[in-house]
C-alpha positions, 0 to 999 in steps of 0.5 A: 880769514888769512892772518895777513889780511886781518887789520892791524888794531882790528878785533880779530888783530887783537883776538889773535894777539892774546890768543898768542900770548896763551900759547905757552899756557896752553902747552904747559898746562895741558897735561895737568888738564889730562891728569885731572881727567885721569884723577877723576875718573878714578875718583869715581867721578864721571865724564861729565862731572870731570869736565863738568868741574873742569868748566865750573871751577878753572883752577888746576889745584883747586880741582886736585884738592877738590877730587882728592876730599870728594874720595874721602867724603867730606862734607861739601862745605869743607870742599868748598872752603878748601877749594876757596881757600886755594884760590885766595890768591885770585882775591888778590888778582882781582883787586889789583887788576881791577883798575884796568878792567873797570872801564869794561861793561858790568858782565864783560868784567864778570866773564873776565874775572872768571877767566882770571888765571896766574898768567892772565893776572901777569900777562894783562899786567904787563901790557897796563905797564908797558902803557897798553890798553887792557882791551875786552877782545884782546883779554878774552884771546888769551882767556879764552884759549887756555879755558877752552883747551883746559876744558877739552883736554880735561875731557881727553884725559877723563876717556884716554887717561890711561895712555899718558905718560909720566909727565915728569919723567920727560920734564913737562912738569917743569913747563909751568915753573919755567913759564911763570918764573919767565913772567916774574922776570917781565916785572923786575924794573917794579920797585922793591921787586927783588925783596918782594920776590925774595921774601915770597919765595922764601916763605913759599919754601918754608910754607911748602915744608909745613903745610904743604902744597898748593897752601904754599902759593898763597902763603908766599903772596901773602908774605910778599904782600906784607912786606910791601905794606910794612916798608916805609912809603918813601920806599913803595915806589907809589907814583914812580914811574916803574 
């Protein structure tokens, strides 16, 4: 079906719509979906375990950190704490995004918590502030896109892995950064954005120092969270408009 001859406000409309939004996803995290393939395999892992975990757990760093233990043979309890523990930070998406899901049915909300990725949480936001309804089919355009591609392109890099390039010598591996920092700027007319977003960076540089990544992502949410929790209530903005 022609893209002019779909209905404004139509399923399709709005399939189309969040399949749009996913598209700089798609493009920036598309070569970290290769890498990962490549990784496994040379972690000893099969085609299908790489796509495989690549389905199941649909998170870049969880899966880095995941082949990374399986090569040293650690007991699978502590790969699955680990891998838990990386992807805390959806604990916090899911509580906050939770409100604009809740009108779903019981298993539409499943799949789209699931699905539930840094810029899905950020893009599904922003349309709830702008006065939007965070529809199903619209959800699922996005969520999808980028599920579908991480998981083909995880497949490509586990058979071709060896034909990529160094992604950081042609600066892809700045394609992320710049996407999620262009996200950040959507939500600065929020109250206490600029000290939130200051101390969160801050503690990420610091945790990046001391721990390491990916433990810095979740960390710096963490210290921002806290200081919106610490200030005085008459600061947090609670029944402002943003």
């Amino acid at each position: 079906m022609a893209l002019d001859a779909v209905s404004e406000g139509s399923p399709a409309s709005e399939f189309w719509n969040g399949a749009r939004l996913s598209i700089p996803v798609v493009v920036a995290a598309g070569p970290f979906a290769m890498l990962f393939g490549a990784l496994a395999m040379d972690n000893g892992f099969s085609v299908f375990e790489a796509v495989l975990m690549s389905a199941a757990i649909f998170g870049g760093a969880s899966q880095m950190v995941g082949i990374e233990l399986f090569g040293h043979h650690v007991a699978p309890w502590l790969i699955v704490l680990s891998i838990f523990a990386v992807n805390f930070r959806h604990v916090l998406y899911s509580a906050a995004i939770g409100r604009h899901l809740a009108h779903w049915p019981r298993m539409q909300q499943v799949a789209g918590y699931f699905l539930l990725t840094d810029p899905q949480y950020a893009i599904a936001e922003s349309r709830a502030l702008s006065g939007r309804k965070v529809g199903f089919v619209w959800y699922m355009g996005g969520a999808l896109s980028v599920y579908v591609s991480w998981v083909f392109l995880t497949l490509l890099g586990a058979l071709f892995g060896r034909l990529i390039p160094d992604t950081t010598a042609i600066g892809m591996d700045f394609l992320l950064p710049i996407y999620f920092l262009g996200l950040v700027m959507e939500f600065r007319k929020r109250p206490l954005w600029l000290p939130v977003v200051a101390v969160s960076a801050v503690a990420s540089i610091v945790a990046y120092k001391i721990v390491g990544s990916p433990w810095h992502v979740t960390l710096g949410a963490l210290a921002g969270i806290l200081l919106a929790v610490i200030l005085p209530p008459h600061h947090s903005g609670v029944g402002e408009r943003p």
